[in-house]
N, C-alpha and C positions, 0 to 999 in steps of 0.2 A: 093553490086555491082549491082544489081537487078535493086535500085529503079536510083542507080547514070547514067546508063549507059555505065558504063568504068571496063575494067576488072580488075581484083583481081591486077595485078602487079601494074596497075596506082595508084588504092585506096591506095594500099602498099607504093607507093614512095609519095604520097601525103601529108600522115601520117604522114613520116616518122621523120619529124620537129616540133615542133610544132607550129601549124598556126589558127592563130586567123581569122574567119570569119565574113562580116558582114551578118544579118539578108536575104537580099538581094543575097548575093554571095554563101548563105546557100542552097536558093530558086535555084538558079541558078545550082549548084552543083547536086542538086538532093537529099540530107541530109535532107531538110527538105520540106516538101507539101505547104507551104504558112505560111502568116504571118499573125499574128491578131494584129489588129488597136488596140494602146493604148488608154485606157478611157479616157475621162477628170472627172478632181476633182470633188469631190462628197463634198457636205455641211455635211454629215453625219460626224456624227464623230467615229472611231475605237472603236468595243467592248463596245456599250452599251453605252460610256462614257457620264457625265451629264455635 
């Protein structure tokens, strides 16, 4: 409840269904600190492969 800003009853009734977040509405929420940018494609190939 700390980092969300909302008291313990909100986070309680928020909960209380299960609700899918985006990345974004995560940020927003206060559940998560930010979001890290997806990589682009690597030529490498996984695990050594030849």
């Amino acid at each position: 409840m700390r980092h969300t800003g909302r008291t313990p009853e909100q986070v309680s009734a928020d909960v209380e269904r299960e609700t899918f977040l985006t990345a974004e509405d995560a940020v927003a929420y206060g559940l998560v600190g930010g979001i890290v940018p997806g990589r682009r494609p690597s030529a490498r190939r996984p695990h050594g492969g030849r």
